[in-house]
Each structure stands twice: as structure tokens, then as C-alpha cells.
LUMDREN-980555 format. One record per residue: residue in one letter; y, x, z of N, C-alpha, C, O, CB in turn. Coordinates in nm, 4 decimals, padded with zeros to 6 digits, always signed. Each point is the difference from the previous one (the first is absolute). Glycine has a CB too. Layout:
! LUMDREN-980555
  kolnu    nnorth     neast       nup   canorth    caeast      caup    cnorth     ceast       cup    onorth     oeast       oup   cbnorth    cbeast      cbup
      A         Y         X         Z         Y         X         Z         Y         X         Z         Y         X         Z         Y         X         Z
...
***
This chain:
! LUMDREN-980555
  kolnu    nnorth     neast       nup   canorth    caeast      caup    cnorth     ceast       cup    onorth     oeast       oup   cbnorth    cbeast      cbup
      X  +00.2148  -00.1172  -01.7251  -00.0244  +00.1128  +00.0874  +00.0707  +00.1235  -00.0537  +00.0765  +00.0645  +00.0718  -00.2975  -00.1624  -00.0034
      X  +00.1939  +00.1331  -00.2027  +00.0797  +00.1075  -00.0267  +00.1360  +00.0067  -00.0124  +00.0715  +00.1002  -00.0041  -00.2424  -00.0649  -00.0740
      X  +00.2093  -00.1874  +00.0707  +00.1734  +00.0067  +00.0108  +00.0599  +00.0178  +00.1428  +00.1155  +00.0397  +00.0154  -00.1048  -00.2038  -00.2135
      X  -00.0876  +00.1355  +00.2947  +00.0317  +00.0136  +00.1333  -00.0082  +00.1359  +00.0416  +00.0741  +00.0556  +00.0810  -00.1457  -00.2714  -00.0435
      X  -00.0559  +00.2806  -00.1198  -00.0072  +00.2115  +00.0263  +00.1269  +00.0226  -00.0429  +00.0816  +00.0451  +00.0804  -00.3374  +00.0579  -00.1567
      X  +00.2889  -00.1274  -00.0417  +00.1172  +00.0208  -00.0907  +00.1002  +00.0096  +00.1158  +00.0478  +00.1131  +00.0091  -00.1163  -00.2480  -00.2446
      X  +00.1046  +00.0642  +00.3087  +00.1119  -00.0672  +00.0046  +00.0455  +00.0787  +00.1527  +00.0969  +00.0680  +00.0338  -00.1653  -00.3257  -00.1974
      X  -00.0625  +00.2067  +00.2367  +00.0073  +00.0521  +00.1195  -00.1003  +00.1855  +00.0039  +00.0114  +00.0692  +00.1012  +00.0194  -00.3954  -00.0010
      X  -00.0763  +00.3525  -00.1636  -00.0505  +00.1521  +00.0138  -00.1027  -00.0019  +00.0969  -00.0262  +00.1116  +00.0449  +00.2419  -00.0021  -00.0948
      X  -00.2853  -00.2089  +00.0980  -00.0879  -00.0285  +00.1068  +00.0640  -00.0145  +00.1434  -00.0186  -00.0762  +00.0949  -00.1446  +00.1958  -00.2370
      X  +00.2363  -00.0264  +00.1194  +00.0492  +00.0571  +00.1336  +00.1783  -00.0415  +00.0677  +00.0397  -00.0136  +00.1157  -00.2316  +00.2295  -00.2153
      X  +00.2467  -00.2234  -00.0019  +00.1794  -00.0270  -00.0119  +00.0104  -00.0872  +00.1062  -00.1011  -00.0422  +00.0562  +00.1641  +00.0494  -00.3162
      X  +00.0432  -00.0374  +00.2922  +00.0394  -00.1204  +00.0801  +00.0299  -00.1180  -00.1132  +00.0086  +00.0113  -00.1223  +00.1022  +00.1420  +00.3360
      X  -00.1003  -00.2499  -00.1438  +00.0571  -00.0967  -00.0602  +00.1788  -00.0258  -00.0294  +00.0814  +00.0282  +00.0880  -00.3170  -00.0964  +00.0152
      X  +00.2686  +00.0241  -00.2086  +00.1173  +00.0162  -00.0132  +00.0883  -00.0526  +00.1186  +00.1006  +00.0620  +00.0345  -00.1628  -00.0596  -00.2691
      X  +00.0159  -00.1368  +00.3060  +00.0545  -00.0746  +00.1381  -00.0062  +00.1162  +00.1016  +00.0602  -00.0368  +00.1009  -00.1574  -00.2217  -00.1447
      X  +00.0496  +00.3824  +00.0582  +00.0284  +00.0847  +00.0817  -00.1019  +00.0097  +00.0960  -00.0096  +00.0858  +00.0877  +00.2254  -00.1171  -00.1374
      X  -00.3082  -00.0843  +00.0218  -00.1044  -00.0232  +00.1159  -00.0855  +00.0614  +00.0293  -00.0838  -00.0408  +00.0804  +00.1108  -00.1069  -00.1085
      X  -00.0332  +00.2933  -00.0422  -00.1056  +00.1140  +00.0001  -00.1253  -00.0535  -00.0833  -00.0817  +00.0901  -00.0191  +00.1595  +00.0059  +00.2636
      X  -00.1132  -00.2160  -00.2976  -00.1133  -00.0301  -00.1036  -00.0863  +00.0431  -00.0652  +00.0391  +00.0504  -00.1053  +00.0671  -00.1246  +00.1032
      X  -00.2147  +00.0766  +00.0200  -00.0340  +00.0734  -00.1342  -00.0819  -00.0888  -00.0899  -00.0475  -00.0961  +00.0607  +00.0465  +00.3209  +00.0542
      X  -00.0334  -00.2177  -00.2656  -00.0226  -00.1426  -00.0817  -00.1468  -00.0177  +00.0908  -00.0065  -00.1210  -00.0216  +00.1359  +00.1492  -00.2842
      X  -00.2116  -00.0103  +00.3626  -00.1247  -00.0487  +00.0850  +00.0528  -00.0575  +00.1072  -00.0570  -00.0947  +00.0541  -00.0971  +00.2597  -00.1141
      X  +00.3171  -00.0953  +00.1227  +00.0253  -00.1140  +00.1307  +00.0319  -00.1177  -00.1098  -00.0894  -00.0843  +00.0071  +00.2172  +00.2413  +00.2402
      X  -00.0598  -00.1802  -00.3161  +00.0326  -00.0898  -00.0608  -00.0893  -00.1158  -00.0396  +00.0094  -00.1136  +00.0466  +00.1264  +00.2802  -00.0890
      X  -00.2282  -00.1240  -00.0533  -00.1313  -00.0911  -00.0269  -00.0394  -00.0489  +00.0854  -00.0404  -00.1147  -00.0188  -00.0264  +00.2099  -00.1116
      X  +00.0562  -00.0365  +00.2722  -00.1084  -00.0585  +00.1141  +00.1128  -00.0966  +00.0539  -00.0266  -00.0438  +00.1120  -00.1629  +00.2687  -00.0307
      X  +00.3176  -00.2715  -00.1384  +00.1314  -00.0447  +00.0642  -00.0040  -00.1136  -00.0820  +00.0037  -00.1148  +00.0444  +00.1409  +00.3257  +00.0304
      X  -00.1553  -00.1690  -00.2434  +00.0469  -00.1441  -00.0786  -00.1026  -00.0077  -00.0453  +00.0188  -00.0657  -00.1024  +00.2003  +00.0550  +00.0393
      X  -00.3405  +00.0385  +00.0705  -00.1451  -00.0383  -00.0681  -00.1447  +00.0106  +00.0365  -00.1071  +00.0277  -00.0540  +00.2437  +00.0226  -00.0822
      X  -00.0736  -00.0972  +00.2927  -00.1311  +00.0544  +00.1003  -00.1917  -00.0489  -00.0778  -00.1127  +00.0285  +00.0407  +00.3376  -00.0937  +00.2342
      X  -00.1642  -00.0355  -00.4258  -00.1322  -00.0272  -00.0006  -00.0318  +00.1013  -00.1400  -00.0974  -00.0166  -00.0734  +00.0937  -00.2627  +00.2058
      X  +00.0664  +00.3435  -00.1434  -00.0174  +00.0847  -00.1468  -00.0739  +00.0976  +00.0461  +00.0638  +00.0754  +00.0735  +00.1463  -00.1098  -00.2013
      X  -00.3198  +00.0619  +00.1129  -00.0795  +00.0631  +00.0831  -00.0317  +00.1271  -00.1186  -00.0369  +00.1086  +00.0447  -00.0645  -00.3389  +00.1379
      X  +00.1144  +00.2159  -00.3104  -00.0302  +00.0728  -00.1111  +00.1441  +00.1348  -00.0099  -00.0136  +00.1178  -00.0332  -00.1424  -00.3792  -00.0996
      X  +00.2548  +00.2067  +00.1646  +00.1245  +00.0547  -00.0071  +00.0032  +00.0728  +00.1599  +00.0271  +00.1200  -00.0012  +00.0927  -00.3172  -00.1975
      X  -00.1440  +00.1372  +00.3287  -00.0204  +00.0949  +00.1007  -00.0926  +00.1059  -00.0019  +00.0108  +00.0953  +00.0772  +00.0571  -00.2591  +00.0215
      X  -00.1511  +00.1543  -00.1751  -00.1315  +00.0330  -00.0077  +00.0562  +00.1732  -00.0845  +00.0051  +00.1126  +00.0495  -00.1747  -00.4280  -00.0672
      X  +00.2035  +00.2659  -00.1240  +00.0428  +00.1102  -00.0394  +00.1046  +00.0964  -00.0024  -00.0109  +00.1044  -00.0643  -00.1053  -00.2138  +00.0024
      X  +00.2808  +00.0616  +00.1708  +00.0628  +00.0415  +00.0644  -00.0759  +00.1496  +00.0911  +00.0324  +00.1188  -00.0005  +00.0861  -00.3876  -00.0300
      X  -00.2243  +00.1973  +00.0984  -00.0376  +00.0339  +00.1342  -00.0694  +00.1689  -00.0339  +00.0174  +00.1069  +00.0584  -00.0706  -00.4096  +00.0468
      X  -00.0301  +00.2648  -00.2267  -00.1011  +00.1125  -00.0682  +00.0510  +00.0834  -00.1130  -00.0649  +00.0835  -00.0631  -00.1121  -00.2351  +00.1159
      X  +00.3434  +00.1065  -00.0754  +00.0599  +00.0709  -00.0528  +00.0314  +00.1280  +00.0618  -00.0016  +00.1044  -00.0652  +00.0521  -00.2925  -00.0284
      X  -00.0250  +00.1836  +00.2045  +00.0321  +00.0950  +00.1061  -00.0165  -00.0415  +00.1286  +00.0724  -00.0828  +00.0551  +00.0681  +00.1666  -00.1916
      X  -00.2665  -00.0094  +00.2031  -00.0420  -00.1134  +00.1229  +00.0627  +00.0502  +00.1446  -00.0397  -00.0301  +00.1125  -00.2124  -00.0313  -00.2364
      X  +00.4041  +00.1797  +00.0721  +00.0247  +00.0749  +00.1245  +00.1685  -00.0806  +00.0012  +00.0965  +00.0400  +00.0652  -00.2831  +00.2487  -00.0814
      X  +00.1824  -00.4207  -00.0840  +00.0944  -00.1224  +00.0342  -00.0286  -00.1119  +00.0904  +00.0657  -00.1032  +00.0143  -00.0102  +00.1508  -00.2160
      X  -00.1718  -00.0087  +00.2649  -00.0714  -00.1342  +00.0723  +00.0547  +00.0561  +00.1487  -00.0486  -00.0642  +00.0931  -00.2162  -00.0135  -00.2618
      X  +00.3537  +00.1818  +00.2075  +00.0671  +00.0742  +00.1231  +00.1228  +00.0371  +00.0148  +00.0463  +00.0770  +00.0842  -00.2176  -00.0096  -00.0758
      X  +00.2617  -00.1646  -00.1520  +00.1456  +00.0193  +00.0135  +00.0452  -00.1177  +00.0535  -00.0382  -00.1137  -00.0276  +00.0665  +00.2642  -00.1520
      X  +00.0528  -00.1173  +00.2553  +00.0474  -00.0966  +00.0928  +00.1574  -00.0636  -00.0797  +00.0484  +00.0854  -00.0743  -00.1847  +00.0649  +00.3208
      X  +00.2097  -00.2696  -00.2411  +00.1031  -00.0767  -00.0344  +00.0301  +00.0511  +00.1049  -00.0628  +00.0649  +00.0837  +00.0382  -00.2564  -00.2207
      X  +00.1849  +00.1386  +00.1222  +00.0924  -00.0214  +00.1335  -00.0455  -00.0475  +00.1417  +00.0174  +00.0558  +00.1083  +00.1244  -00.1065  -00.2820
      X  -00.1943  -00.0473  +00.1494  -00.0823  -00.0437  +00.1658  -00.1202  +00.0953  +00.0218  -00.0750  -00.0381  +00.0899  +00.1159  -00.2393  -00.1058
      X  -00.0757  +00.3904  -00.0446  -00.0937  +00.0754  +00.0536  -00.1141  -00.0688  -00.0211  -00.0963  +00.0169  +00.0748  +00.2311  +00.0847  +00.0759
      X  -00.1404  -00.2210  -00.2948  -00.1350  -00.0147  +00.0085  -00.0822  +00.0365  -00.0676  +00.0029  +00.1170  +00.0380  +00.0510  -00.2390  +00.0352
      X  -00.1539  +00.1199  -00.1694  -00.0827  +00.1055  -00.0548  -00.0469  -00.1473  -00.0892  +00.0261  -00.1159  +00.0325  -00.1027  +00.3747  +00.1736
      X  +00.0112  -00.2181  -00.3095  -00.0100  -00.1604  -00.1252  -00.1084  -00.0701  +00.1179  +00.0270  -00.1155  +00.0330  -00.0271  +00.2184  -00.3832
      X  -00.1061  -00.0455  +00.4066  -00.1303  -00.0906  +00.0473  +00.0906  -00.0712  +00.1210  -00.0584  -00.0382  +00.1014  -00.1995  +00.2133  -00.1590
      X  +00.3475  -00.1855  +00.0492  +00.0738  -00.0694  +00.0966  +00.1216  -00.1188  -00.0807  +00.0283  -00.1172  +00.0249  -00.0742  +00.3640  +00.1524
      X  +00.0815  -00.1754  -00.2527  +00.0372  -00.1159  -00.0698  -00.0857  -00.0937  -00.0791  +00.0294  -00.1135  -00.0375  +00.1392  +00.2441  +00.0416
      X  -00.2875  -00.0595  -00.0247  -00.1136  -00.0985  +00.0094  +00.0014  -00.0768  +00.0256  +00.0436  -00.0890  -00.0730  -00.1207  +00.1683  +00.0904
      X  +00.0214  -00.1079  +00.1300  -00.0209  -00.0463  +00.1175  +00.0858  -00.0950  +00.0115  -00.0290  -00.1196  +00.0039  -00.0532  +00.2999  +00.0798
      X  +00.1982  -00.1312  -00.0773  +00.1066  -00.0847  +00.0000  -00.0204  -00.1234  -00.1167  -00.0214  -00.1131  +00.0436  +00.1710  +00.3276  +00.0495
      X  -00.1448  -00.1987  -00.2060  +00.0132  -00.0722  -00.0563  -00.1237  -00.1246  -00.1007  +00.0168  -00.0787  -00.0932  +00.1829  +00.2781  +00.1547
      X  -00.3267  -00.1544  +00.0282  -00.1035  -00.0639  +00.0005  -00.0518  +00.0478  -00.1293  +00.0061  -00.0858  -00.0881  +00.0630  -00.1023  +00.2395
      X  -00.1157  +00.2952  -00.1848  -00.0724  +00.0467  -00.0862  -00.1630  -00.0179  +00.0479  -00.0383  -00.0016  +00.1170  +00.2525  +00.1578  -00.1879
      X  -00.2958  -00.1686  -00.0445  -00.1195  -00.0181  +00.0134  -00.0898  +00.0787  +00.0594  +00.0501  +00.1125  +00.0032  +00.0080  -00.2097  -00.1513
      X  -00.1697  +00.0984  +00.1995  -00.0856  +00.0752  +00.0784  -00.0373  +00.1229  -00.0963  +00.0155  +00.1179  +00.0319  -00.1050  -00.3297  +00.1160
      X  +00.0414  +00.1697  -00.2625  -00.0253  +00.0637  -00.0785  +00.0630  +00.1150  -00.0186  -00.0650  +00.1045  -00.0026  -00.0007  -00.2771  -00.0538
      X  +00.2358  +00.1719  +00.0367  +00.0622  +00.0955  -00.0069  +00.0416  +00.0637  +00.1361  +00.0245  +00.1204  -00.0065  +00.0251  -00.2153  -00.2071
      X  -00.0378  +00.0379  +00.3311  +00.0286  +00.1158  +00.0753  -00.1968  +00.0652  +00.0591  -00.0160  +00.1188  +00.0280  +00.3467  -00.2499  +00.0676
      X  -00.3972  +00.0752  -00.0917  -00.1144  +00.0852  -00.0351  +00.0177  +00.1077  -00.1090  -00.0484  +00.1094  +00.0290  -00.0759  -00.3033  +00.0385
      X  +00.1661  +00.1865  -00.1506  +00.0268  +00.0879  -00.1155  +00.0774  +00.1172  +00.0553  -00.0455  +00.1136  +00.0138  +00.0487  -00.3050  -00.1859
      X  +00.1325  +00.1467  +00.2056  +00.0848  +00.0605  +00.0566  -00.0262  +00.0966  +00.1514  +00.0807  +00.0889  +00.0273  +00.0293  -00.2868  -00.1714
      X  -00.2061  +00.1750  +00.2176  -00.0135  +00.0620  +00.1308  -00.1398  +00.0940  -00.0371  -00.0486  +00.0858  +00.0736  +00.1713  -00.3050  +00.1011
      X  -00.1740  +00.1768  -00.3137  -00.1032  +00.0782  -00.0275  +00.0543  +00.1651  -00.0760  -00.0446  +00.1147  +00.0019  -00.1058  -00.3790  -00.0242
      X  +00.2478  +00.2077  -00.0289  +00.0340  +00.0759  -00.0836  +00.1431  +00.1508  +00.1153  +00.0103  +00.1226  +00.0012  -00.0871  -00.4044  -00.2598
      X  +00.1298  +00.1976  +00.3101  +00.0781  +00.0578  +00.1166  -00.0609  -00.0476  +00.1143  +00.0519  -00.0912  +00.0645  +00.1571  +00.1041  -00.1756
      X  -00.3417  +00.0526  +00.1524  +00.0247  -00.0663  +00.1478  +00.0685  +00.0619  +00.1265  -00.0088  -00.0561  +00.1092  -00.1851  -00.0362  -00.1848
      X  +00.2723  +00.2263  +00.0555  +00.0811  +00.0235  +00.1080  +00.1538  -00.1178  -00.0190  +00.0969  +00.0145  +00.0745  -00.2164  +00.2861  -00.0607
      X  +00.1172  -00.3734  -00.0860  +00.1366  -00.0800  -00.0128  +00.0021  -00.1161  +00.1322  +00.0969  -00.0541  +00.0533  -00.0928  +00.0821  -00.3556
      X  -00.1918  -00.0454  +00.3385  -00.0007  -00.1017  +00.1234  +00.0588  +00.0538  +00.1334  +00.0430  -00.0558  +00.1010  -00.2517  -00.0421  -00.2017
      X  +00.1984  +00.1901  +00.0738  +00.1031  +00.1007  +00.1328  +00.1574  +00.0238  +00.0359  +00.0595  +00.0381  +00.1008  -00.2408  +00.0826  -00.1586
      X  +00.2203  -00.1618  -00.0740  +00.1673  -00.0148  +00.0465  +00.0607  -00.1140  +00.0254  -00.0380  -00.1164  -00.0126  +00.0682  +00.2753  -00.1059
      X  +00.0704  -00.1115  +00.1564  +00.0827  -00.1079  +00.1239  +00.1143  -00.0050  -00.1031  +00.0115  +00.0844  -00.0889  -00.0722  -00.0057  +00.3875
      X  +00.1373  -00.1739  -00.2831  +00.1726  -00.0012  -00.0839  +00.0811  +00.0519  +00.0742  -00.0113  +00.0940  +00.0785  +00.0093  -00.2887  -00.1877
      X  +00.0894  +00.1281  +00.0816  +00.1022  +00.0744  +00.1502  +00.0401  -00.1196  +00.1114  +00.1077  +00.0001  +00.0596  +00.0414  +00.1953  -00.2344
      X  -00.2282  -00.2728  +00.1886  -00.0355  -00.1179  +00.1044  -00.0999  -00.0001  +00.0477  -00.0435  -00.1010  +00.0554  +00.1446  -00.0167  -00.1381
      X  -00.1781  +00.2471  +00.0749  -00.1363  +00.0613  +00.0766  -00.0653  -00.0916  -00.0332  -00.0644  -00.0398  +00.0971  +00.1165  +00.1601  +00.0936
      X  -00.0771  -00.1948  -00.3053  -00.1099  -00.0981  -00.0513  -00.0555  +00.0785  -00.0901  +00.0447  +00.0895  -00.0717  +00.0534  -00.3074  +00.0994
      X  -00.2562  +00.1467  -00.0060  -00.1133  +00.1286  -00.1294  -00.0407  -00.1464  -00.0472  +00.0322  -00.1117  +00.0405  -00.1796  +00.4098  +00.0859
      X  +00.0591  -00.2508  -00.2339  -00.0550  -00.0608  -00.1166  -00.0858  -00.1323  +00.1354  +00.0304  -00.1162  -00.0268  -00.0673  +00.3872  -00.2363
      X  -00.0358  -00.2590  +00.3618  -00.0494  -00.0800  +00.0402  +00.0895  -00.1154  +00.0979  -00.0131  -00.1213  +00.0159  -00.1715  +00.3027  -00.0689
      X  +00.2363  -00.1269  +00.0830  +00.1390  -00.0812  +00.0781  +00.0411  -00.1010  -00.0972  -00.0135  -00.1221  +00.0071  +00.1211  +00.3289  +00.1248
      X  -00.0667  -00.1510  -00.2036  +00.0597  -00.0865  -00.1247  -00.0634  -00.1101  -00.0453  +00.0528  -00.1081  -00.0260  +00.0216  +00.2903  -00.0452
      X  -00.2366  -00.1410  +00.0583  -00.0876  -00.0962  -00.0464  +00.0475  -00.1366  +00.0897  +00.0385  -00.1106  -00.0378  -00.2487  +00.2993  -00.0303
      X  +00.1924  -00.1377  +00.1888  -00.0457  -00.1407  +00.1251  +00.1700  -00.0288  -00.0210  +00.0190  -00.1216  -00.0015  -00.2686  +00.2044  +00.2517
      X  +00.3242  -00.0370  -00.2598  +00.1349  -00.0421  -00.0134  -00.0156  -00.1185  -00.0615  -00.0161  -00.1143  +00.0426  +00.1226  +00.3226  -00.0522
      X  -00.0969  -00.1493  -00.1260  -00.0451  -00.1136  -00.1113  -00.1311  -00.0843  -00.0381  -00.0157  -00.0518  -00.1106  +00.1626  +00.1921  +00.0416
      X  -00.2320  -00.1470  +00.1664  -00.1095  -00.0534  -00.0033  -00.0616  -00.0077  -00.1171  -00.0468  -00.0910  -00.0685  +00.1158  -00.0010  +00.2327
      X  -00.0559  +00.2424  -00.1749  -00.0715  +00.0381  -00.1226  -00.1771  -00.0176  -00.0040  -00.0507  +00.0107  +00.1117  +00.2695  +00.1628  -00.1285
      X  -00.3045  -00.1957  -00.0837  -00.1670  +00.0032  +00.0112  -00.0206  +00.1022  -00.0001  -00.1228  +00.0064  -00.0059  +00.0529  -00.1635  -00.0867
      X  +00.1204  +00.2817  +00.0961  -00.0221  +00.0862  +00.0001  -00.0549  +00.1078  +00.1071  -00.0791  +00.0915  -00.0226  +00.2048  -00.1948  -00.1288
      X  -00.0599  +00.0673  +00.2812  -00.0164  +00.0236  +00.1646  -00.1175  +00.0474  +00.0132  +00.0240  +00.1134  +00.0416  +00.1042  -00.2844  +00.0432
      X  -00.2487  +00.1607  -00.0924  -00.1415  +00.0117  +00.0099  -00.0636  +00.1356  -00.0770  -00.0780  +00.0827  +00.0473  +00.0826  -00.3521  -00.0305
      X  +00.0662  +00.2633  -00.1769  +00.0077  +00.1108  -00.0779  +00.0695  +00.0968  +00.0044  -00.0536  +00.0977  -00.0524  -00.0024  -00.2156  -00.0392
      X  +00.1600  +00.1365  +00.1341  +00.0906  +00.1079  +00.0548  -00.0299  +00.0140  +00.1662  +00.0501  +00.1018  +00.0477  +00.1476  -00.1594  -00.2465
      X  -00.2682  -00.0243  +00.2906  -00.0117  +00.0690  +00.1480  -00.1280  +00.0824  -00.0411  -00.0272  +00.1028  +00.0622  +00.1300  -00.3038  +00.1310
      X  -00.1847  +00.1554  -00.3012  -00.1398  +00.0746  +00.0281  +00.0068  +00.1168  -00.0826  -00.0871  +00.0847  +00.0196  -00.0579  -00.2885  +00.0255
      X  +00.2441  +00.2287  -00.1472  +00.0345  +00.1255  -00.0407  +00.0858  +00.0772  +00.0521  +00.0325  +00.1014  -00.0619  -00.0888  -00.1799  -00.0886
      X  +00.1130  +00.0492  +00.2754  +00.0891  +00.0929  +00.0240  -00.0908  +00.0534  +00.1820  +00.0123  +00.1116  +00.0506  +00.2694  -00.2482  -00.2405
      X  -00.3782  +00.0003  +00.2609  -00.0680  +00.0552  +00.1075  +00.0768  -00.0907  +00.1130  -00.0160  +00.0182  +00.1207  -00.0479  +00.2458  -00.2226
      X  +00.1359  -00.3482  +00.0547  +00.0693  -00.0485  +00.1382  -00.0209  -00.1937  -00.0739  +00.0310  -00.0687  -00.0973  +00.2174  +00.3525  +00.2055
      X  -00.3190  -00.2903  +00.0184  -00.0870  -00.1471  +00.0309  +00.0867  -00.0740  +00.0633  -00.0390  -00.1156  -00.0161  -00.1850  +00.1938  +00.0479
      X  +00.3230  -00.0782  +00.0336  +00.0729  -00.0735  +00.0904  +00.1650  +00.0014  -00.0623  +00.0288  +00.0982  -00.0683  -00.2156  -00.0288  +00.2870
      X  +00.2788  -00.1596  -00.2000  +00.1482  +00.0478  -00.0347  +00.0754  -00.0400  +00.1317  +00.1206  +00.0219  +00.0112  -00.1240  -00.0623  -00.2895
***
């Protein structure tokens, strides 16, 4: 974790240009490292609303990449205005879920107020 602060500054892009930041990353190559998202996230929790290149925000690369309940509970607790943005494919954190038939759908419609997709 601290070589990834190091490296990336929380905030930096990624060297691939992809706008990254080391929490998009983790939730990308270690969706089950939940200790390392975990302390990314609470390192600075105003990284849980930077968006990569596709405009997505980490609780979406989450999502994407089948991270545990545990942590995006963590994650929407900790940012919960992050369930509100869209990428730049007008997809939000709940879209995404049912995209990816994520378990998550149920926990993100009832925190954000919308029961139906």
C-alpha cells in the first residue's frame, strides 16, 4: 500500500495515461484485497470521486471487477455521493452493477432510493 501512495500520490494518473489512481487500480488487479482497498480508500476518502479516462470513479471499477460486498459497502459508506455519478457512457454505480450482474444491485438500489432499473 505504501508503495502504491509512493508511487501514485493517491491521486496521479497512471503511467498508461489511463487517468488511474492506485485505488482505481487495486479495485482492477486485486478486487479481492480488501485490506489494500480498504486503506487506499481511508487514506484519502476524496479519491473515491476521481474519475480515470472512461469517467469512472474506483466504486465502479469495483463493480466492474467483482470486488466483494464487503468492500463496496465500505466504499459507498465511506463516499456515498460516488453512487451518483455517471462515466461518460451515462452509466452510474447501479447500472453497472446489473451490467455485470453484480450481488450488489439490492445494496446500491436501496442506498441510493431507486428500486427498479
Amino acid at each position: 500500500v505504501l508503495a502504491l501512495k509512493q508511487v501514485y500520490h493517491n491521486r496521479t494518473q497512471a503511467p498508461e495515461g489511463m487517468g488511474q489512481t492506485a485505488l482505481h487500480l487495486a479495485c482492477q488487479s486485486r478486487p479481492e484485497d480488501e485490506t489494500t482497498i480498504r486503506l487506499l480508500a481511508e487514506s484519502d476518502p476524496s479519491i473515491l470521486l476521481v474519475r480515470d479516462a472512461s469517467g469512472d470513479v474506483p466504486i465502479m471499477a469495483a463493480i466492474k471487477n467483482g470486488c466483494s460486498l464487503p468492500v463496496l459497502n465500505f466504499m459507498m459508506e465511506l463516499e456515498p455521493s460516488s453512487l451518483f455519478c455517471k462515466n461518460f457512457e451515462g452509466k452510474t454505480p447501479l447500472l453497472l452493477a446489473v451490467e455485470f450482474a453484480c450481488a450488489t444491485v439490492q445494496s446500491i438500489a436501496n442506498r441510493t432510493g431507486h428500486f427498479s432499473v
